[in-house]
FINUVEX-641322 format. One line per field, with one value per residue: residue in one letter; residue number from 1; x negated, y, z negated of N, C-alpha, C in turn. Coordinates in pm, whole numbers. Each point is the difference from the previous one (the first is absolute). Last residue first. Layout:
<pts>
rest = [A; ...]
nr = [NUM; ...]
n_X = [X; ...]
n_Y = [Y; ...]
n_Z = [Z; ...]
ca_X = [X; ...]
ca_Y = [Y; ...]
ca_Z = [Z; ...]
c_X = [X; ...]
c_Y = [Y; ...]
c_Z = [Z; ...]
</pts>
This chain:
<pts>
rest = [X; X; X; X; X; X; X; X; X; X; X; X; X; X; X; X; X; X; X; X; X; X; X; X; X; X; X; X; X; X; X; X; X; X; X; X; X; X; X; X; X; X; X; X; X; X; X; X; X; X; X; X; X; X; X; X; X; X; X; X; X; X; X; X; X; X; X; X; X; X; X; X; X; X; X; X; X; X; X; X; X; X; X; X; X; X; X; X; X; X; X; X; X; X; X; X; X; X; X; X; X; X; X; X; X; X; X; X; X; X; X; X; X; X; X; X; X; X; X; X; X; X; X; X; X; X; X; X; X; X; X; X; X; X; X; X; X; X; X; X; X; X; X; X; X; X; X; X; X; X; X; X; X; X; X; X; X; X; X; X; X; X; X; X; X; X; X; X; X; X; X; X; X; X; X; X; X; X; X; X; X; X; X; X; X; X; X; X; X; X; X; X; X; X; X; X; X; X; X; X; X; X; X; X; X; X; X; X; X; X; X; X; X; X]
nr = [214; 213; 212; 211; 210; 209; 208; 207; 206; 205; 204; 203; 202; 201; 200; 199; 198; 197; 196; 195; 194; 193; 192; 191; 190; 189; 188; 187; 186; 185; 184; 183; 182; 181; 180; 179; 178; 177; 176; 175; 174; 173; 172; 171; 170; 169; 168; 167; 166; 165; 164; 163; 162; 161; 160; 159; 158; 157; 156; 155; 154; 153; 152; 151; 150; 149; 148; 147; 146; 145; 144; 143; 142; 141; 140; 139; 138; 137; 136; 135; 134; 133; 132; 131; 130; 129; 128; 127; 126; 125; 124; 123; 122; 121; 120; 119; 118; 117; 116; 115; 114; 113; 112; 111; 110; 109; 108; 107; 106; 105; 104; 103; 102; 101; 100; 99; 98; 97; 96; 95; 94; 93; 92; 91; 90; 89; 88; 87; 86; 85; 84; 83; 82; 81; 80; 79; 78; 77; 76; 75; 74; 73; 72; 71; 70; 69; 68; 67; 66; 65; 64; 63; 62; 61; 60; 59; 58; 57; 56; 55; 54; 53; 52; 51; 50; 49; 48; 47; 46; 45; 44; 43; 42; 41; 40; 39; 38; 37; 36; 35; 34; 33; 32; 31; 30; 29; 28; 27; 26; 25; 24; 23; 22; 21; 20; 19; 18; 17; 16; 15; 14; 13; 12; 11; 10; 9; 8; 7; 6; 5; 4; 3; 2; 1]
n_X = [375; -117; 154; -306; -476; -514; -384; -55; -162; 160; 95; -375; -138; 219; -86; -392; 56; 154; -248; -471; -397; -223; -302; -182; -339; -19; 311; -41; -273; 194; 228; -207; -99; 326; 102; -216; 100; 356; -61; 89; 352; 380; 387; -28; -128; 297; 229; -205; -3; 500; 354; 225; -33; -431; -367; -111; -258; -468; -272; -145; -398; -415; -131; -215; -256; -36; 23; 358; 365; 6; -2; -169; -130; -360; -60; 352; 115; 189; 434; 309; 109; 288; 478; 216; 183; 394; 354; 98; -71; -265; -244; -351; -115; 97; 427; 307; 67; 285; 475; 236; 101; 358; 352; 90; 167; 475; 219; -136; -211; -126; -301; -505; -483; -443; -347; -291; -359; -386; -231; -26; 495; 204; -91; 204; 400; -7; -147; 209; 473; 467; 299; 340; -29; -124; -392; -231; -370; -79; -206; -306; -335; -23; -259; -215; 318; 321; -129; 69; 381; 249; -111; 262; 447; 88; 35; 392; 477; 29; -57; -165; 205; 11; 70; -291; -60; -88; 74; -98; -2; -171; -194; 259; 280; -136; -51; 405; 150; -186; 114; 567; 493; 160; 185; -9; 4; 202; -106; 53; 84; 393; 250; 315; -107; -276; 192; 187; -257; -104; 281; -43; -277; 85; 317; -205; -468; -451; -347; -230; 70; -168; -5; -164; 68; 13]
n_Y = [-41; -395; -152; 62; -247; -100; -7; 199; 486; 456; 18; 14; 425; 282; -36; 226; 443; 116; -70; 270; 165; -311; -257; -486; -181; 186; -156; -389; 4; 169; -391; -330; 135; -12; -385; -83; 216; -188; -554; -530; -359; 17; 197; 401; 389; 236; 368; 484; 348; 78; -118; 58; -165; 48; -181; -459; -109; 92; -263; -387; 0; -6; -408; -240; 292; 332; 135; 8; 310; 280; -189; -39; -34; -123; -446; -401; -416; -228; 23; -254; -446; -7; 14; -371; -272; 46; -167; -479; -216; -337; -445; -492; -496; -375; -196; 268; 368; -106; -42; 445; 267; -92; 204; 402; 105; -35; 353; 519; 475; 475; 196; -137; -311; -246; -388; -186; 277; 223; 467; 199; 41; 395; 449; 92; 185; 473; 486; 114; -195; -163; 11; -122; -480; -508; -491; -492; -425; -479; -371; -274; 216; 365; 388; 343; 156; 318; 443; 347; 127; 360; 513; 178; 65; 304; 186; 245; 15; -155; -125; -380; -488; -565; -563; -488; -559; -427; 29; -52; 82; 219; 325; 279; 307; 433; 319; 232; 373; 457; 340; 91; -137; -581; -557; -564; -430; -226; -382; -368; -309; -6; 418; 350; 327; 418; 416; 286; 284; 508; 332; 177; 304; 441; 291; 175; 311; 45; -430; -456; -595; -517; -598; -488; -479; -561]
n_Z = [1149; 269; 476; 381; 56; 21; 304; 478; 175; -74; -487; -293; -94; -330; -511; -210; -120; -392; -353; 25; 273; 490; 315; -65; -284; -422; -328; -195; -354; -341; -213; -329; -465; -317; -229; -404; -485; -287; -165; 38; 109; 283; -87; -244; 229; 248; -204; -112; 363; 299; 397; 418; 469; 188; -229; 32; 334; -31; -257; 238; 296; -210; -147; 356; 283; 398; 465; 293; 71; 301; 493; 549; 501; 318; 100; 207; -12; -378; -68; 235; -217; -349; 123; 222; -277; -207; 261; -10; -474; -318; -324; -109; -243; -253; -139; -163; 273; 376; -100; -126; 391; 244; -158; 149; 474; 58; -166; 241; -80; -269; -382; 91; -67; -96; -308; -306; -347; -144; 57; 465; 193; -176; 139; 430; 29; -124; 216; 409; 161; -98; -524; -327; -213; -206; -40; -199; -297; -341; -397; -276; -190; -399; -220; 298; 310; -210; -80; 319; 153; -249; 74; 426; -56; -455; -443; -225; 190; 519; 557; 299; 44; 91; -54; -51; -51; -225; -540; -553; -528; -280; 231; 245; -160; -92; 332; 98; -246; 113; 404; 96; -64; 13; -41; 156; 154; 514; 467; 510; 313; 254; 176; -71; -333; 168; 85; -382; -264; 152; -118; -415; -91; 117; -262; -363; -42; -54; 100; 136; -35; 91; 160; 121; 286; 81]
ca_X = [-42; -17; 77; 94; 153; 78; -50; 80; -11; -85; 121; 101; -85; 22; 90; -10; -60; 114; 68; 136; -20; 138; 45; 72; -39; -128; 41; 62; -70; -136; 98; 22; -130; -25; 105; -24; -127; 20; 18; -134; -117; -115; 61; 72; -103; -137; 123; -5; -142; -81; -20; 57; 90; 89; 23; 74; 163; 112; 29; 91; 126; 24; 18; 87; -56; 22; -154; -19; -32; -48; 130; -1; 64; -9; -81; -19; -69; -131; -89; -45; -109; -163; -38; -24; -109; -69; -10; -58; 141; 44; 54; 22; -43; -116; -59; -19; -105; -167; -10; 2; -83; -91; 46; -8; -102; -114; -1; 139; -50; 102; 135; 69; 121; 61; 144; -17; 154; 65; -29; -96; -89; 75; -42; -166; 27; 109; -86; -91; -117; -59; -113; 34; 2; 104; 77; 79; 87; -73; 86; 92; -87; 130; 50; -93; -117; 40; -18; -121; -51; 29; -32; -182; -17; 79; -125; -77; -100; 92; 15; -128; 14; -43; -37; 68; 1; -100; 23; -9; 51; 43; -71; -55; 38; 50; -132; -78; 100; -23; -133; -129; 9; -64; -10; -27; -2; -30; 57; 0; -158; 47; -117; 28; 136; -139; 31; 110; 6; -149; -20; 149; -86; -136; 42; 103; 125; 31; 56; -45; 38; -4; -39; 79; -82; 76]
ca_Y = [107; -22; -20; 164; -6; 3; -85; -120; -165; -1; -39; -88; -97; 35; -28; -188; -6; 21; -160; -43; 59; 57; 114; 62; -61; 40; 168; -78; -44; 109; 131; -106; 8; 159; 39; -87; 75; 146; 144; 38; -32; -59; -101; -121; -60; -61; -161; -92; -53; 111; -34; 44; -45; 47; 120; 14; -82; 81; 108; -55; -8; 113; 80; -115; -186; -14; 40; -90; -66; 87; 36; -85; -20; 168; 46; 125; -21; 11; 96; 169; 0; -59; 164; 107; -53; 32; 171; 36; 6; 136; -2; 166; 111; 118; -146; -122; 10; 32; -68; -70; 97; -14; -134; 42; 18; -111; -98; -123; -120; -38; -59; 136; 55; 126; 40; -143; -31; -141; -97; 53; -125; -116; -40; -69; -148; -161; -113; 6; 77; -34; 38; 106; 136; 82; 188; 55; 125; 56; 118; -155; -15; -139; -96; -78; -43; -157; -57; -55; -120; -156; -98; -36; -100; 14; 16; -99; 72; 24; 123; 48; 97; 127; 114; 153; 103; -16; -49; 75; -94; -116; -43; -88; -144; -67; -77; -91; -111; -55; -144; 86; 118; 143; 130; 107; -31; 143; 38; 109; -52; -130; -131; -55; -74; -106; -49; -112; -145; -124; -6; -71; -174; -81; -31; -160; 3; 70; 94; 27; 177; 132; 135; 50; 95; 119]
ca_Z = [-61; -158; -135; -90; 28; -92; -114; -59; 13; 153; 73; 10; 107; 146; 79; 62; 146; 70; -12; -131; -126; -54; -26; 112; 82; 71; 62; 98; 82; 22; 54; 145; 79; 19; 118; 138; 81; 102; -53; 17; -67; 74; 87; -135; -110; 105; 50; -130; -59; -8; -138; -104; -75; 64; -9; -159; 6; 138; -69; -82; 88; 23; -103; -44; -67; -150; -93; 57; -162; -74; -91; -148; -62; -72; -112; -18; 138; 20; -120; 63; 158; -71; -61; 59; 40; -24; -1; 125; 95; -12; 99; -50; 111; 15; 91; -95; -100; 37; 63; -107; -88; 98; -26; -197; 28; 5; -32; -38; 84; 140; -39; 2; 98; 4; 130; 96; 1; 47; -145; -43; 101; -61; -102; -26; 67; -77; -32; -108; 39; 115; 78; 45; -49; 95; -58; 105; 1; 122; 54; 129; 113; 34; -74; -57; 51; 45; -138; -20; 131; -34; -148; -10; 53; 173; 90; -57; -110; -112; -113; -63; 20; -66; 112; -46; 67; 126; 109; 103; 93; -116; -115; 103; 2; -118; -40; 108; -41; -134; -20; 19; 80; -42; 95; -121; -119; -69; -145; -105; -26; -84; 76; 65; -32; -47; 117; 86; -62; 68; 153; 10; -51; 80; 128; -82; 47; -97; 80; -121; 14; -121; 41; -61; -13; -38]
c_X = [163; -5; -55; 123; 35; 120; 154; -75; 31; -20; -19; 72; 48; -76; 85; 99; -64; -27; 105; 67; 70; -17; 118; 45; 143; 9; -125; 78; 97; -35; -66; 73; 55; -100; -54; 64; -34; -125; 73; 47; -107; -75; -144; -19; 82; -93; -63; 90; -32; -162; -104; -52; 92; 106; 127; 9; 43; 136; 45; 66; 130; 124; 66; 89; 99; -45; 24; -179; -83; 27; -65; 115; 64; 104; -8; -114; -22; -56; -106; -78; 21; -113; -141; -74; -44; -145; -110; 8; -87; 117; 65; 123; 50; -84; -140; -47; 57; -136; -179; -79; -45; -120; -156; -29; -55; -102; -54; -27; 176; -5; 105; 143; 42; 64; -7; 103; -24; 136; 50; -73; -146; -91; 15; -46; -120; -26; 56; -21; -121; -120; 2; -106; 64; -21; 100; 37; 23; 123; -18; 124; 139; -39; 106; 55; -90; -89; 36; -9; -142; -64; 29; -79; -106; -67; -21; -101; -61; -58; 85; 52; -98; 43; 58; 30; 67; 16; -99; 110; -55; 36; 29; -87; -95; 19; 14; -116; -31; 53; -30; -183; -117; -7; -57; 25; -37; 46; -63; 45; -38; -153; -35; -102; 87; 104; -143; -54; 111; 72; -86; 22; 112; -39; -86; 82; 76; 171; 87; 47; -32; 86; 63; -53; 49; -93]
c_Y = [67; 181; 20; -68; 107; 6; 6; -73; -127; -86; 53; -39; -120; -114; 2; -59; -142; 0; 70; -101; 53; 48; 89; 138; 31; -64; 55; 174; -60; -3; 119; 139; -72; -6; 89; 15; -103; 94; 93; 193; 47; -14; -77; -112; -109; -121; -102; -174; -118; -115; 123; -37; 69; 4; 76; 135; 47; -50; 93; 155; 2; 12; 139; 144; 20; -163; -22; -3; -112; -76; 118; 80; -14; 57; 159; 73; 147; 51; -27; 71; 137; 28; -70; 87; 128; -14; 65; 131; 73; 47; 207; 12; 64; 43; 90; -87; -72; 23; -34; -166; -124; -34; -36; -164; -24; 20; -141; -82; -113; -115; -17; -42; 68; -42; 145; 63; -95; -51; -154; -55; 10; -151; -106; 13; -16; -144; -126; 119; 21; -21; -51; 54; 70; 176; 18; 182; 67; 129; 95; 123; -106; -45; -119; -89; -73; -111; -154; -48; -32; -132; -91; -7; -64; -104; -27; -8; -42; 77; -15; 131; 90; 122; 132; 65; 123; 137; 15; -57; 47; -66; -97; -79; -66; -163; -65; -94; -138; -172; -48; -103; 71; 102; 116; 106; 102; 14; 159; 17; 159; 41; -63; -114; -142; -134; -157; -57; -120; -146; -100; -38; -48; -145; -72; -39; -102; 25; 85; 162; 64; 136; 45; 170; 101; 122]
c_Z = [-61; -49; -123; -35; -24; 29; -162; -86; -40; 80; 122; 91; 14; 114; 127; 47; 5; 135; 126; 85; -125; -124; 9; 15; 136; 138; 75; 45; 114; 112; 82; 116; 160; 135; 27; 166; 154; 81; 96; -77; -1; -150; 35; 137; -74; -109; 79; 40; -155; -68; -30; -122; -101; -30; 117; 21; -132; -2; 86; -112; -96; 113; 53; -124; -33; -42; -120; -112; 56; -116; -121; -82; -132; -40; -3; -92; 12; 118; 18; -83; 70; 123; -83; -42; 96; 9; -105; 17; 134; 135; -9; 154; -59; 105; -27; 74; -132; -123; 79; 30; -135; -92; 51; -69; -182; 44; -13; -84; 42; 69; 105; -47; -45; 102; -11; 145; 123; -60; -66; -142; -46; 86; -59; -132; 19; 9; -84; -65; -73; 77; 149; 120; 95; -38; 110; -7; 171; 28; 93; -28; 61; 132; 35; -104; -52; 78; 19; -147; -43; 114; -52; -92; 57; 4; 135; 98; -63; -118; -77; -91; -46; 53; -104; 118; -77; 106; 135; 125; 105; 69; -46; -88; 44; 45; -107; -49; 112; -63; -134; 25; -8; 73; -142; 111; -101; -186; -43; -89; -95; -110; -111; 61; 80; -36; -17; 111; 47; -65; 22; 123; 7; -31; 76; 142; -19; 14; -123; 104; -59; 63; -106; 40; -94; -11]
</pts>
C-alpha cells in the first residue's frame, strides 16, 4: 500500500486529487493539508510514503516545506504539482531532491505513473517539464536572472511577490526582519531592481510567478 499526504491550499484541488488517487486499489490517502506548515507537522508524526506538494500557498510555501520534509521525514518522498513550468522552479525543487514535478494539468494517469515510480524510488519529472530543464541548460547565454539567487533568497522572492510583507516573512522562516531585510538588499543588487514592485514585474517576465496569484 502506498500511502499519500495532500498538501494544497485549495480544498477544490485536494478533493480532485483524492478522488482520482481514491480510485487505485494499492492507494491510501492518509492526510490532507492546506498549507507547509501543517505538512512538515504531519510528515513528522506520520510520515507518508508520498507528498504531493503544492508550491503557492500561505505561509512558508512549498519550497520550505520540501526542504524541511526532506530533511526531517527522509522515508517521504516529495512529488511538486505546481503551476511552474519554467525555470528556475523545477530545477530548484529536483535540486533539493524532491523525488517528482508535474504541472497541475498533468493527466491523471500520467500522476498514477508519477506516484508509482517514485515510491519504487526513481525520480520522475513530467516531459514538458523535463524539456524546459534540458533547454535551460543548453541555452547558456540564455540565462534566467533568478537563476543566481540561493535556495533562501529564491524562496523570499516568491513570498515577496506574493505580497507577504517583512515582518510575516520573518514569523514564517524564523529568523529576524533585519534578516529578510539584508537577504532582500542583496537579491535587489543582484537583479537589479530597486522595490518589491519591479521584482515583481521581473518576475512575471519570467514565470517565475502566475498572474492568478496576484
Amino acid at each position: 500500500m502506498i500511502t499519500l499526504l495532500l498538501v494544497d491550499d485549495h480544498e477544490l484541488v485536494r478533493t480532485g486529487i483524492r478522488r482520482i488517487l481514491e480510485d487505485v486499489s494499492d492507494f491510501k490517502v492518509i492526510g490532507e493539508v492546506d498549507n507547509g506548515e501543517e505538512a512538515i507537522k504531519f510528515c513528522r508524526n506520520s510520515p507518508p510514503n508520498i507528498v504531493l506538494m503544492d508550491m503557492n500557498m500561505p505561509g512558508i510555501g512549498g519550497l520550505e516545506a520540501t526542504k524541511q520534509i526532506i530533511h526531517y521525514a527522509q522515508d517521504s518522498k516529495v512529488i511538486v504539482l505546481s503551476v511552474h513550468t519554467e525555470n528556475p522552479i523545477p530545477a530548484r525543487v529536483m535540486q533539493l531532491g524532491a523525488f517528482g514535478y508535474l504541472t497541475k494539468g498533468t493527466d491523471p494517469a500520467e500522476m498514477i505513473i508519477a506516484i508509482r515510480k517514485v515510491a519504487a524510488g526513481q525520480r520522475y519529472i513530467a516531459p514538458d517539464i523535463a524539456q524546459q530543464i534540458a533547454i535551460g541548460q543548453l541555452n547558456l547565454n540564455e540565462t534566467n536572472p533568478f537563476d543566481q539567487l540561493s535556495k533562501r533568497e529564491l524562496e523570499i522572492t516568491i513570498m515577496l511577490t506574493k505580497g507577504s510583507r517583512v515582518p510575516d516573512i520573518a514569523n514564517q522562516l524564523n529568523i529576524s526582519a533585519k534578516t529578510v531585510n539584508t537577504y532582500r538588499y542583496r537579491m535587489f543588487e543582484k537583479l537589479n531592481v530597486a522595490s518589491d514592485v519591479e521584482l515583481t514585474h521581473l518576475a512575471l517576465r519570467h514565470n517565475l510567478i502566475d498572474t492568478n496569484q496576484l
